[in-house]
PDB file of the backbone (N, CA, C, O) and the ligand in Angstrom, with CONECT records:
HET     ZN  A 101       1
ATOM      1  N   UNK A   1     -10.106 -14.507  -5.299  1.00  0.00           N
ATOM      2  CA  UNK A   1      -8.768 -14.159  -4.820  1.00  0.00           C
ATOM      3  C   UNK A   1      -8.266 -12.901  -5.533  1.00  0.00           C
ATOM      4  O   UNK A   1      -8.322 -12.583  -6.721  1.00  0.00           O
ATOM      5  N   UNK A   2      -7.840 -12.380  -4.634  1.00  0.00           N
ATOM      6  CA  UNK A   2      -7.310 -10.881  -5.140  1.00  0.00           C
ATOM      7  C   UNK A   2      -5.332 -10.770  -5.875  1.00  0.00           C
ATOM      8  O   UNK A   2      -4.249 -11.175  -5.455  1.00  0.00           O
ATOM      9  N   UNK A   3      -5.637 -10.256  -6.698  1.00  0.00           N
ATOM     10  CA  UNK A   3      -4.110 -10.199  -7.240  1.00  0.00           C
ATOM     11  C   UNK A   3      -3.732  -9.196  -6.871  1.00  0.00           C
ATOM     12  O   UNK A   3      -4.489  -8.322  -6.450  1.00  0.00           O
ATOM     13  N   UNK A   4      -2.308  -9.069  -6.950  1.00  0.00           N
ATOM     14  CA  UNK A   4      -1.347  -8.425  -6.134  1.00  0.00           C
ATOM     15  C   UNK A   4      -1.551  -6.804  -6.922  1.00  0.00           C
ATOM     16  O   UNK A   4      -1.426  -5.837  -6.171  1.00  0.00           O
ATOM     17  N   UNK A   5      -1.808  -6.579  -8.164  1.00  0.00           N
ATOM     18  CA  UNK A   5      -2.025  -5.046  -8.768  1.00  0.00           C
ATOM     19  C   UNK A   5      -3.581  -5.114  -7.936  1.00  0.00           C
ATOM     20  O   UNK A   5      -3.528  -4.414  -6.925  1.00  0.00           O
ATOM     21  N   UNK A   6      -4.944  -5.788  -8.122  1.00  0.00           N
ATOM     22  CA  UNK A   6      -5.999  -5.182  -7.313  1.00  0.00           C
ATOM     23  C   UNK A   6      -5.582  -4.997  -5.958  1.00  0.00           C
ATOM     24  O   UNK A   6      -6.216  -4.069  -5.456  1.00  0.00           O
ATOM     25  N   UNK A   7      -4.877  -5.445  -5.279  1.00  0.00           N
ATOM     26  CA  UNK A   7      -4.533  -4.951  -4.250  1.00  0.00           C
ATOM     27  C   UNK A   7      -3.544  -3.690  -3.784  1.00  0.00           C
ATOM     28  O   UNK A   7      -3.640  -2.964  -2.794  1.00  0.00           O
ATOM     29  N   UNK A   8      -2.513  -3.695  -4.905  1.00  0.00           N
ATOM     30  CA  UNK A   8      -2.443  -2.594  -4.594  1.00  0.00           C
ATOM     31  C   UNK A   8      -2.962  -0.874  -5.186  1.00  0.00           C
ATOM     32  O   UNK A   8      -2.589   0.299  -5.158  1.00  0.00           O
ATOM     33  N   UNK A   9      -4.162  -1.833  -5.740  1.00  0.00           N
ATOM     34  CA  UNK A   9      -5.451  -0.560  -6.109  1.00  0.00           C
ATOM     35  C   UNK A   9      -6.538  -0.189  -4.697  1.00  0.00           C
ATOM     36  O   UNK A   9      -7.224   0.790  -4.401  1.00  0.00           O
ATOM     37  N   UNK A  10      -6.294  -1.412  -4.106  1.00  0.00           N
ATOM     38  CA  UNK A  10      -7.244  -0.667  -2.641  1.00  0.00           C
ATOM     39  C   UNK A  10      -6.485  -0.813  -1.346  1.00  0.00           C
ATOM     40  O   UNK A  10      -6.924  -1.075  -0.226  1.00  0.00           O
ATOM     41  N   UNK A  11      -5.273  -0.591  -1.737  1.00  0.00           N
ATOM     42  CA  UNK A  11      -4.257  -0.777  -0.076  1.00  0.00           C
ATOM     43  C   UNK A  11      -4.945   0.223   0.743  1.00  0.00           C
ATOM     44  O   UNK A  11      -5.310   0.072   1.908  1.00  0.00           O
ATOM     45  N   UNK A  12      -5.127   1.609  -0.239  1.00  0.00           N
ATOM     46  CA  UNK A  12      -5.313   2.810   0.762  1.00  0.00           C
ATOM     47  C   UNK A  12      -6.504   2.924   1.348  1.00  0.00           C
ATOM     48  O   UNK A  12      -6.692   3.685   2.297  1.00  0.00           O
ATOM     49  N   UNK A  13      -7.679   1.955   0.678  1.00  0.00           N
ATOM     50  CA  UNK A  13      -9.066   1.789   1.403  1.00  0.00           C
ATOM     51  C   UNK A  13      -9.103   1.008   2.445  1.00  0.00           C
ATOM     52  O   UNK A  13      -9.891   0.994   3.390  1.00  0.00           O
ATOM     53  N   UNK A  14      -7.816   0.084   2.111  1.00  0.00           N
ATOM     54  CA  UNK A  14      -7.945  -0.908   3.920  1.00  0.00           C
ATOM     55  C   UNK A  14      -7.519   0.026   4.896  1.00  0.00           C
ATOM     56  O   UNK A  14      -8.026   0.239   5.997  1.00  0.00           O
ATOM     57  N   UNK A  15      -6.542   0.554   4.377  1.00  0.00           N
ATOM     58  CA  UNK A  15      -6.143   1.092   5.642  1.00  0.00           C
ATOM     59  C   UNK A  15      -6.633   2.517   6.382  1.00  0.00           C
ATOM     60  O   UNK A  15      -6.285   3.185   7.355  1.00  0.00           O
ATOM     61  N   UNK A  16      -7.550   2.572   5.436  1.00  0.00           N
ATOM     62  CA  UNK A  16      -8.623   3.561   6.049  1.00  0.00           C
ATOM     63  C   UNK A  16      -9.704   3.427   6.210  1.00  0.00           C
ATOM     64  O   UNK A  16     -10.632   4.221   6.057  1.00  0.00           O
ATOM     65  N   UNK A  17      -9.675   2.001   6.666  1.00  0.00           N
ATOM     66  CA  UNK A  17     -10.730   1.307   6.620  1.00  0.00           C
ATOM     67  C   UNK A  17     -12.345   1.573   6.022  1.00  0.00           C
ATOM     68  O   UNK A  17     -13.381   1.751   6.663  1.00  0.00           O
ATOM     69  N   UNK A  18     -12.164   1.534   4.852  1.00  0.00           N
ATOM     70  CA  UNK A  18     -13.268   2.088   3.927  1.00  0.00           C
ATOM     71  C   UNK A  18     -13.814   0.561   2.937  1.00  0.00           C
ATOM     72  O   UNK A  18     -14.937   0.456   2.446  1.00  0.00           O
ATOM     73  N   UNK A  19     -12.653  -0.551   2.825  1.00  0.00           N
ATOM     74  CA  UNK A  19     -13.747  -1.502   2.452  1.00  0.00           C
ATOM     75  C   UNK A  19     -15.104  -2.540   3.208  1.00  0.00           C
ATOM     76  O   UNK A  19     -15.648  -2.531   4.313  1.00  0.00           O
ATOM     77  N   UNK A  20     -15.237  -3.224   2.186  1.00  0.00           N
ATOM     78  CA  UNK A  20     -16.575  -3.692   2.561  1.00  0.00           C
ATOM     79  C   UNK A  20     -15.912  -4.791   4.006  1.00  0.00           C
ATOM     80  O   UNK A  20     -14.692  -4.669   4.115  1.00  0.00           O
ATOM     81  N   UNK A  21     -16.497  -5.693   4.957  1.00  0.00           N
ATOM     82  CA  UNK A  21     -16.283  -6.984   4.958  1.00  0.00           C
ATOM     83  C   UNK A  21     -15.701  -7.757   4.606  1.00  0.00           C
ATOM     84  O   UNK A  21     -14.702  -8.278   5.102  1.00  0.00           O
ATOM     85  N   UNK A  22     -16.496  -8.065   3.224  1.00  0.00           N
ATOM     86  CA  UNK A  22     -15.787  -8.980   2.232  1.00  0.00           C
ATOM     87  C   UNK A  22     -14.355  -8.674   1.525  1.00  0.00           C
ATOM     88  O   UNK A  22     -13.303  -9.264   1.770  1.00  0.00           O
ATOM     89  N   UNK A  23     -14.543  -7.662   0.631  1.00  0.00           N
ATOM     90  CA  UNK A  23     -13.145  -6.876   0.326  1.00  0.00           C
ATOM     91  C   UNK A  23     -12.029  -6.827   1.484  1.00  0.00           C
ATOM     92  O   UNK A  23     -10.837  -6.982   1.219  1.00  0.00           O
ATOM     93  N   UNK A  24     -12.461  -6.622   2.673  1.00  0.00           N
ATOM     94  CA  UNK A  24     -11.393  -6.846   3.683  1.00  0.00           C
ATOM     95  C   UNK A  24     -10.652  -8.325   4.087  1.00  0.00           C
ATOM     96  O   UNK A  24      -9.519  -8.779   4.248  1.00  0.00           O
ATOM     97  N   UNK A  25     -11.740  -8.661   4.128  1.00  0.00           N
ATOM     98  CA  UNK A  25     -11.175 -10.293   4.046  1.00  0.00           C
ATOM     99  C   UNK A  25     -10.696 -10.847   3.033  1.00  0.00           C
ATOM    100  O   UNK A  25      -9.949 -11.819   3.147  1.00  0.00           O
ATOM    101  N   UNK A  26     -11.091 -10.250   1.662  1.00  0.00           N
ATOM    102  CA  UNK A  26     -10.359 -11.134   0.286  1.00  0.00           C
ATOM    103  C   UNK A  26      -8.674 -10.318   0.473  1.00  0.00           C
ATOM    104  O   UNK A  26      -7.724 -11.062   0.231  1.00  0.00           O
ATOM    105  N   UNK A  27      -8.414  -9.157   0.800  1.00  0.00           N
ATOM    106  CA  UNK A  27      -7.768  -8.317   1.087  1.00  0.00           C
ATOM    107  C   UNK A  27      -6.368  -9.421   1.988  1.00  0.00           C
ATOM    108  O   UNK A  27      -5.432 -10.057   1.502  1.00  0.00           O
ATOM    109  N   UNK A  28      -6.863  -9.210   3.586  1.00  0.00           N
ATOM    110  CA  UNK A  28      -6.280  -9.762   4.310  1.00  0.00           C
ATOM    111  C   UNK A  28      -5.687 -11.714   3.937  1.00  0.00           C
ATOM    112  O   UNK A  28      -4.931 -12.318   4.697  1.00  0.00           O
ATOM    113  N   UNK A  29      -6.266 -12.309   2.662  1.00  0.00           N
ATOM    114  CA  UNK A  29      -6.745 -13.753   2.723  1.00  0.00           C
ATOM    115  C   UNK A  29      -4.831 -13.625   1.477  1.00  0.00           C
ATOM    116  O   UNK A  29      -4.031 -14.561   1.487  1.00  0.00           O
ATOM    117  N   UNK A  30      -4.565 -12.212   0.556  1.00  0.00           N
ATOM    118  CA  UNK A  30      -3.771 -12.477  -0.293  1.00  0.00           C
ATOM    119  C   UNK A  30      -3.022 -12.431   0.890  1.00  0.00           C
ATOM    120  O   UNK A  30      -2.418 -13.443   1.247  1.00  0.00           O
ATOM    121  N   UNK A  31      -2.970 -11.235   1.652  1.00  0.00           N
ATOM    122  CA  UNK A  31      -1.710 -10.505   1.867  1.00  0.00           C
ATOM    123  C   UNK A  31      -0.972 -12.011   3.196  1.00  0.00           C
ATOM    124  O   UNK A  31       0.157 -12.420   3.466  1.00  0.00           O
ATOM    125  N   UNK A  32      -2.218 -12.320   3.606  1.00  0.00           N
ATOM    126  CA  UNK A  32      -1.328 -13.891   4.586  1.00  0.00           C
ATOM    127  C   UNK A  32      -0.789 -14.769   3.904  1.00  0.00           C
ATOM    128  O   UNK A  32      -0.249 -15.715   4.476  1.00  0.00           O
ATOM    129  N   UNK A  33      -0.802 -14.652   2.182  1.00  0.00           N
ATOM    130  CA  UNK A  33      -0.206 -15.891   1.658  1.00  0.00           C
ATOM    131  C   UNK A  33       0.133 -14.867   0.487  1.00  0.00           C
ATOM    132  O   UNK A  33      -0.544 -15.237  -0.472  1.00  0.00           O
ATOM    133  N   UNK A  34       0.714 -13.992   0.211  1.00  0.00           N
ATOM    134  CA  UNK A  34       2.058 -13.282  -0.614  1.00  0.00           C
ATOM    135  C   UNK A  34       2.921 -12.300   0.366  1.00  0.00           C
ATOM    136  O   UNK A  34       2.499 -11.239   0.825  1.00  0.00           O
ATOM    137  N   UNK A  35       3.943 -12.745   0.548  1.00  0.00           N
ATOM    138  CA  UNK A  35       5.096 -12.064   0.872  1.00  0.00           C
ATOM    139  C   UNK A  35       5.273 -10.827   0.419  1.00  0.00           C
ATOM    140  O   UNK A  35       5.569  -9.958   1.240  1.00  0.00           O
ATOM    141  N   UNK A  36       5.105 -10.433  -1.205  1.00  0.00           N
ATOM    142  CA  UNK A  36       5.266  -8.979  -1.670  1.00  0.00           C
ATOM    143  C   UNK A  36       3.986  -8.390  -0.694  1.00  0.00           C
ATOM    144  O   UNK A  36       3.976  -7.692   0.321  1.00  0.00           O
ATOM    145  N   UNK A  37       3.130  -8.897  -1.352  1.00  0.00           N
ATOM    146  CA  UNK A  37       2.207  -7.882  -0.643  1.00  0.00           C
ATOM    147  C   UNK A  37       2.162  -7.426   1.005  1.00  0.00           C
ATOM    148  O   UNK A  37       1.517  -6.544   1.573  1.00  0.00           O
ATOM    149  N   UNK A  38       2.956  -8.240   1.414  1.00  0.00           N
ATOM    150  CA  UNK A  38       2.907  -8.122   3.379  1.00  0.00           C
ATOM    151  C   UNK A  38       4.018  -7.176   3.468  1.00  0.00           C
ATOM    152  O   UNK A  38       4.241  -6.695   4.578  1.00  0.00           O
ATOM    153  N   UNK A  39       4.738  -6.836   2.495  1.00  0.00           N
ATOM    154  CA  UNK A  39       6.172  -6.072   2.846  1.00  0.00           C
ATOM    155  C   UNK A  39       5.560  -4.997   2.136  1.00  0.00           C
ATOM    156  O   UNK A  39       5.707  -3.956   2.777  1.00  0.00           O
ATOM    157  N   UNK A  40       4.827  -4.797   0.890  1.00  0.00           N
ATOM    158  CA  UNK A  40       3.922  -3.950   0.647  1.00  0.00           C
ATOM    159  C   UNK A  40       3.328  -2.873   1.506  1.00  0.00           C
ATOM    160  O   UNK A  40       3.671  -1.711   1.722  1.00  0.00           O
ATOM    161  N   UNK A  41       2.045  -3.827   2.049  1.00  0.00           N
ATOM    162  CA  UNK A  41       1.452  -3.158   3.020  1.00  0.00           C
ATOM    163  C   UNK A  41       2.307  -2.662   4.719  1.00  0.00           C
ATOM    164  O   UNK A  41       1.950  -2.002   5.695  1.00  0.00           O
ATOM    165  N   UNK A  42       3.135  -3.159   4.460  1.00  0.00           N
ATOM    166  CA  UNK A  42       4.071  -2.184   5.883  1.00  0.00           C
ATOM    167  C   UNK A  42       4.225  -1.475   5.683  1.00  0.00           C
ATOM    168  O   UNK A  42       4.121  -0.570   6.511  1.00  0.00           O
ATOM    169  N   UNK A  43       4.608  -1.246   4.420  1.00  0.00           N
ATOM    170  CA  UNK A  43       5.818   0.012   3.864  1.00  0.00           C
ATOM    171  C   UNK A  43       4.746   1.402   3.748  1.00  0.00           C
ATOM    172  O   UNK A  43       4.913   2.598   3.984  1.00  0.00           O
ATOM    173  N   UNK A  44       3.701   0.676   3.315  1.00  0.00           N
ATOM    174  CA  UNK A  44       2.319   1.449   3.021  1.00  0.00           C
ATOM    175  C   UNK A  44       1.796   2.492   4.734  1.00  0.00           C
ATOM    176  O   UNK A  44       1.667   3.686   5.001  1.00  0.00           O
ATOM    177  N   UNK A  45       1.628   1.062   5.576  1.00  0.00           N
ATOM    178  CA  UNK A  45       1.386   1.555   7.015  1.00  0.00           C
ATOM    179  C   UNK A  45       2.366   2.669   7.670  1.00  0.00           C
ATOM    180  O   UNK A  45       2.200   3.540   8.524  1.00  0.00           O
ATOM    181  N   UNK A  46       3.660   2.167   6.737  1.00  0.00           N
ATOM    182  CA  UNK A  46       4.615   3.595   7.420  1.00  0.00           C
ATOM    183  C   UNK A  46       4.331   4.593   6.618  1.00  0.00           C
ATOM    184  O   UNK A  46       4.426   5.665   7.216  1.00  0.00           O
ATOM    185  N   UNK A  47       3.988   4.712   5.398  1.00  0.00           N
ATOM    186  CA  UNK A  47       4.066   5.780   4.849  1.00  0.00           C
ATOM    187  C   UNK A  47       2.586   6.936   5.038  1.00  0.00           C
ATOM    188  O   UNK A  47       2.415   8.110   4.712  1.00  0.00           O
ATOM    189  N   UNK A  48       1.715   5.913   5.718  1.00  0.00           N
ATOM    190  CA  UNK A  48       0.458   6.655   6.449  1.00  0.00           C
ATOM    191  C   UNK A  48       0.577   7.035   7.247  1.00  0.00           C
ATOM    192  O   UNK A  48       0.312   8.236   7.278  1.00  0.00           O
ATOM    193  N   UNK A  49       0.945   6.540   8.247  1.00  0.00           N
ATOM    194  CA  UNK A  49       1.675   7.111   9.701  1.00  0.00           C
ATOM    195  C   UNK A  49       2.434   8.046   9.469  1.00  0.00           C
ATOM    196  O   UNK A  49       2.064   9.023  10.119  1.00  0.00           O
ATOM    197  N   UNK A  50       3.602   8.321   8.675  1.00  0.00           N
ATOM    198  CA  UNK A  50       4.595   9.535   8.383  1.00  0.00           C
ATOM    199  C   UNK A  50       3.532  10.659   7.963  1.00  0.00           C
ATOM    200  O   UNK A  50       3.552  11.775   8.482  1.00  0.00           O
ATOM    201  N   UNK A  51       2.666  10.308   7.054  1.00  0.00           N
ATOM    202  CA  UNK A  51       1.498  11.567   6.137  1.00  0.00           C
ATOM    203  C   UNK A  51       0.551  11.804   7.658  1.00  0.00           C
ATOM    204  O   UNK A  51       0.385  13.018   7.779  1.00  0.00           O
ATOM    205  N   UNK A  52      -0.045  11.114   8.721  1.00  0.00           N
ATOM    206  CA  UNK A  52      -0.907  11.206   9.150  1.00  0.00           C
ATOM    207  C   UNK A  52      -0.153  12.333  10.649  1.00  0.00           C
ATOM    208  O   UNK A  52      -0.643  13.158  11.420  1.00  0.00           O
ATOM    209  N   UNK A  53       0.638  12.004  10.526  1.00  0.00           N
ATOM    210  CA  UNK A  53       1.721  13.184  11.233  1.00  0.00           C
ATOM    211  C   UNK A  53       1.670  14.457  11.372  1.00  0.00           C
ATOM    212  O   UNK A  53       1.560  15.213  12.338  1.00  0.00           O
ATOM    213  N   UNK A  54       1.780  14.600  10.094  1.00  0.00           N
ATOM    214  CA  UNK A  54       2.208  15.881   8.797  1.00  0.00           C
ATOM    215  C   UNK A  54       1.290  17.173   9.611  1.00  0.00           C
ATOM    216  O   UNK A  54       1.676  18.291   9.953  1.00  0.00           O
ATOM    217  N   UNK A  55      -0.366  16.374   9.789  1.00  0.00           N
ATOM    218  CA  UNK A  55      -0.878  17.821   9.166  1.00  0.00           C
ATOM    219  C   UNK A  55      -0.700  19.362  10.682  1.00  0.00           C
ATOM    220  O   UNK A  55      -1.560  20.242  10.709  1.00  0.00           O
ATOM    221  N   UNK A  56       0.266  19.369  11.530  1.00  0.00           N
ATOM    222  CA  UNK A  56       0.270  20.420  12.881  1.00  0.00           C
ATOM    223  C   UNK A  56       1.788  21.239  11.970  1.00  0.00           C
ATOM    224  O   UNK A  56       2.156  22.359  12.323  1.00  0.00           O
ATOM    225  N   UNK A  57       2.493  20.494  10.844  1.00  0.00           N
ATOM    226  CA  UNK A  57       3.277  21.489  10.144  1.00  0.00           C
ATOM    227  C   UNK A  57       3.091  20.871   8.566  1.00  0.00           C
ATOM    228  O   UNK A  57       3.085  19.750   8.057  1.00  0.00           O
ATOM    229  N   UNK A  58       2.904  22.636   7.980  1.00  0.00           N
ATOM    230  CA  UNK A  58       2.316  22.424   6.789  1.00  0.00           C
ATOM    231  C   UNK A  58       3.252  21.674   5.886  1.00  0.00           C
ATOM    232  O   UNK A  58       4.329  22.267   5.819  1.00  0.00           O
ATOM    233  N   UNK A  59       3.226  20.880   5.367  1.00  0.00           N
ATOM    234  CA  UNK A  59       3.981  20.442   4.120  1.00  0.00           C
ATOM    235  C   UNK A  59       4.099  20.990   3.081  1.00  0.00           C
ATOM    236  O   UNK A  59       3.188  21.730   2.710  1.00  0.00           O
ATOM    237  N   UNK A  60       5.598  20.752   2.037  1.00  0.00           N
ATOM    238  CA  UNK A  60       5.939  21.361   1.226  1.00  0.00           C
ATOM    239  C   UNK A  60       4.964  21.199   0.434  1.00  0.00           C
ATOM    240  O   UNK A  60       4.236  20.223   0.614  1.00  0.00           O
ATOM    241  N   UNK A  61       4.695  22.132  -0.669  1.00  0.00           N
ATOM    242  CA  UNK A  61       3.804  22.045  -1.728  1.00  0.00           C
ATOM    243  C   UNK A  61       4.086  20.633  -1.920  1.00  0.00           C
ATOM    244  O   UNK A  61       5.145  20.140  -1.532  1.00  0.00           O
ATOM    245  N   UNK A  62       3.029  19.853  -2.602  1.00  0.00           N
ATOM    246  CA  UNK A  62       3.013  18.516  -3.706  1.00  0.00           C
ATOM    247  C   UNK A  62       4.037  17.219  -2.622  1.00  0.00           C
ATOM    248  O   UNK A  62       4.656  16.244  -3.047  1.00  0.00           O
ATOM    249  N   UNK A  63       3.896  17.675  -1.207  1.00  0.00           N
ATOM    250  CA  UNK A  63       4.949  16.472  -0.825  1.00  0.00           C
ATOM    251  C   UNK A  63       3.972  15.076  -0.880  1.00  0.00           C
ATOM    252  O   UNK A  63       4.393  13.960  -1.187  1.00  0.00           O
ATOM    253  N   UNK A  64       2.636  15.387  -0.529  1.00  0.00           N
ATOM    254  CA  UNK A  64       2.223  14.197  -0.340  1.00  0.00           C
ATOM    255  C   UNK A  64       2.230  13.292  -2.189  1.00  0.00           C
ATOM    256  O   UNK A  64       2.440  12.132  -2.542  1.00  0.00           O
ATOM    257  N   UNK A  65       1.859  14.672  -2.992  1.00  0.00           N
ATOM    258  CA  UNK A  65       1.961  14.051  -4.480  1.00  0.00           C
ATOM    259  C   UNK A  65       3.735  13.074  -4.299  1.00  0.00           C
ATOM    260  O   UNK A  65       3.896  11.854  -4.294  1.00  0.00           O
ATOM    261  N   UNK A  66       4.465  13.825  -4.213  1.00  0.00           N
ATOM    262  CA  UNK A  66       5.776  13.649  -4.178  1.00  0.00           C
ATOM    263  C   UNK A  66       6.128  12.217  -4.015  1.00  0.00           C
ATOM    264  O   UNK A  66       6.664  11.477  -4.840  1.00  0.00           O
ATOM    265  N   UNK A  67       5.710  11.938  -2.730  1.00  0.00           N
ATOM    266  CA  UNK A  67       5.952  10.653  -1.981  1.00  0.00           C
ATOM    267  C   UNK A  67       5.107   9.659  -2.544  1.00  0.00           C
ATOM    268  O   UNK A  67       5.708   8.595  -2.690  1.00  0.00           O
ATOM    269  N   UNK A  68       3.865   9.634  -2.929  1.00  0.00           N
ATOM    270  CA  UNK A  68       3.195   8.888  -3.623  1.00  0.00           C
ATOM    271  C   UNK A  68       3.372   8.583  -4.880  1.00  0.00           C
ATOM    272  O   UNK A  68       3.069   7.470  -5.310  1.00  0.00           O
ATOM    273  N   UNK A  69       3.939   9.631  -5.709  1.00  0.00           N
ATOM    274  CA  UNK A  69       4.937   9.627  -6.760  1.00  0.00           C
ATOM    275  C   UNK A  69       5.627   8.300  -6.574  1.00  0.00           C
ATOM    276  O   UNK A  69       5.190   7.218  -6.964  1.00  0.00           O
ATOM    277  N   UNK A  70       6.680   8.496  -5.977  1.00  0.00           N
ATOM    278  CA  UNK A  70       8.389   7.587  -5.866  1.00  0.00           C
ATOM    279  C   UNK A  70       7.463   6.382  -5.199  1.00  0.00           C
ATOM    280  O   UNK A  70       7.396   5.402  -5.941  1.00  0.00           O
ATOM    281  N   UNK A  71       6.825   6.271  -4.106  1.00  0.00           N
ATOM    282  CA  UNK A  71       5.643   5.481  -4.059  1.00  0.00           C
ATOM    283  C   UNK A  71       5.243   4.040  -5.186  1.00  0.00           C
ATOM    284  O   UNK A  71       5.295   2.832  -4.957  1.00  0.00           O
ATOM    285  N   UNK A  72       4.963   4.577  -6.068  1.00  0.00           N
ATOM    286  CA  UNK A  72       4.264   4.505  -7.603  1.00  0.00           C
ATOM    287  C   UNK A  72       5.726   3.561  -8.289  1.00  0.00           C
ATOM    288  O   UNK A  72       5.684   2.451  -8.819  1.00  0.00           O
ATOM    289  N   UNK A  73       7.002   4.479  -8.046  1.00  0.00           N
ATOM    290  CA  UNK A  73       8.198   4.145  -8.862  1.00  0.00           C
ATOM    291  C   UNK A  73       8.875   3.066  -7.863  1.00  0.00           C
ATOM    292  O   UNK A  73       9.752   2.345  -8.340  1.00  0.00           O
ATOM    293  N   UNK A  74       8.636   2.966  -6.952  1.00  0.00           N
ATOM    294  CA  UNK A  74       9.099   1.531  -6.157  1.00  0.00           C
ATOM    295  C   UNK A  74       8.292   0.524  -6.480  1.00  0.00           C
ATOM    296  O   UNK A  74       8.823  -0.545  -6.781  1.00  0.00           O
ATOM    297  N   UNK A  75       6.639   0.653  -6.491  1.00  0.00           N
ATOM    298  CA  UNK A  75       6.215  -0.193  -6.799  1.00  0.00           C
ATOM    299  C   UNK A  75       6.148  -1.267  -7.974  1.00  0.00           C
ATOM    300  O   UNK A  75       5.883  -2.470  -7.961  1.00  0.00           O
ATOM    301  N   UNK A  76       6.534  -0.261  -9.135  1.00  0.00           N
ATOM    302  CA  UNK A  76       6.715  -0.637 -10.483  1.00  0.00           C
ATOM    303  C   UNK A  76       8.041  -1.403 -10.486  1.00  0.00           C
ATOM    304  O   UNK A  76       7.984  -2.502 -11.038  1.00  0.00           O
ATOM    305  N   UNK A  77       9.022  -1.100 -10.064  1.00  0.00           N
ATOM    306  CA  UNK A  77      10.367  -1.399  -9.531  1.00  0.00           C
ATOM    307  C   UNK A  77      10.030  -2.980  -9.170  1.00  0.00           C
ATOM    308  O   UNK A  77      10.333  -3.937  -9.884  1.00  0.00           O
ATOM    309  N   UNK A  78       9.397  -3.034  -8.015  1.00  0.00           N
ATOM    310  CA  UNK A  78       9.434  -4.068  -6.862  1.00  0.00           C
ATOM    311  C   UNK A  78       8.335  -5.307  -8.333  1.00  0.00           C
ATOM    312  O   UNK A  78       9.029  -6.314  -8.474  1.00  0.00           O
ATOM    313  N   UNK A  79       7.264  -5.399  -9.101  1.00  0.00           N
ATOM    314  CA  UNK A  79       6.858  -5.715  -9.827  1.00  0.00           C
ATOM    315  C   UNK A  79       7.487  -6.321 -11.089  1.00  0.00           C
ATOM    316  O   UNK A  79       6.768  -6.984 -11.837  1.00  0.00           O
ATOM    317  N   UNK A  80       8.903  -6.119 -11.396  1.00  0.00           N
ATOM    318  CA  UNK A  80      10.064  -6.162 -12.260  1.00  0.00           C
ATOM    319  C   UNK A  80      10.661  -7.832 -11.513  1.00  0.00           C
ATOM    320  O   UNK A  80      11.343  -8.697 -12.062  1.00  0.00           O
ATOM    321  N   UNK A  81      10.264  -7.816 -10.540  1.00  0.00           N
ATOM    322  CA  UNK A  81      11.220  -8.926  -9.433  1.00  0.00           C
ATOM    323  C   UNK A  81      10.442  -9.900  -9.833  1.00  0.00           C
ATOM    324  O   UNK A  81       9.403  -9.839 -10.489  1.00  0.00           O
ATOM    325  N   UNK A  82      10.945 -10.711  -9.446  1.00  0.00           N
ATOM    326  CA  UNK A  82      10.515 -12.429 -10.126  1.00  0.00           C
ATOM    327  C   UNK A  82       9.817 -12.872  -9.020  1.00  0.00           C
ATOM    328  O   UNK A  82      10.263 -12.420  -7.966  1.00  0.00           O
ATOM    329  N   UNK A  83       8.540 -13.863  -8.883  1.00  0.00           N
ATOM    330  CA  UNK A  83       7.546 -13.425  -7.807  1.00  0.00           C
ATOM    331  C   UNK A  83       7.873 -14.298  -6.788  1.00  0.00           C
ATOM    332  O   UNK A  83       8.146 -15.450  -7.124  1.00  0.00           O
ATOM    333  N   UNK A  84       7.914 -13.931  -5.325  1.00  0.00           N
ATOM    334  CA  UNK A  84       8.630 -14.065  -3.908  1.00  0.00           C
ATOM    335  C   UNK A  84       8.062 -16.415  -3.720  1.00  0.00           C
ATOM    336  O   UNK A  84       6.988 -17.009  -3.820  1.00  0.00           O
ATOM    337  N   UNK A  85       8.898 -16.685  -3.555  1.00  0.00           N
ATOM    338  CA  UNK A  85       8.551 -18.190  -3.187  1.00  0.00           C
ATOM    339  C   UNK A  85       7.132 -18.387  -1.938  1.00  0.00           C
ATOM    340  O   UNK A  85       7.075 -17.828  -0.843  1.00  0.00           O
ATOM    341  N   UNK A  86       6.252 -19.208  -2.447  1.00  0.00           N
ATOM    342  CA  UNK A  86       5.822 -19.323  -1.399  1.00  0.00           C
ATOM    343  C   UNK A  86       6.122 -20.066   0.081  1.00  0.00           C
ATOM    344  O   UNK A  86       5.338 -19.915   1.019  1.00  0.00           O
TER     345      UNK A  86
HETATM  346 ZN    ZN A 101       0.364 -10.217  -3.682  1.00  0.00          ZN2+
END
């Protein structure tokens, strides 16, 4: 079973679909039974979709750093919270 920091060490491989099978399924097996992580990975899916947009106008220098940045500082944020009921 995958914990909620390994997961959000390979959010960006699911969703680019770059893990294995297995990893996908240990993947998909947290995120149906933790709440953080399902509100996680939305927030994640929008924020790929917004970047996957991007590239027909150039972005500001460092936006994608930028956003992945504050990214980083929500997550740490959201990790502070006392963990969601099952
Ligand atoms: Zn989790």
């Amino acid at each position: 079973m995958l914990t909620c920091r390994e997961l959000t060490e390979i959010v960006t491989e699911y969703l680019e679909r770059r893990l294995s099978l297995r990893d996908r399924l240990r993947f998909q097996m947290h995120v149906g039974m933790c709440f953080a992580c399902r509100r996680y990975l939305r927030q994640m899916r929008q924020v790929m979709r917004i970047l996957g947009r991007m590239p027909d106008v150039p972005p500001p220098t460092d936006f994608r750093e930028e956003m992945l940045r504050r990214f980083r500082d929500w997550q740490g944020r959201a990790r502070g919270l006392p963990p969601a009921k099952a």
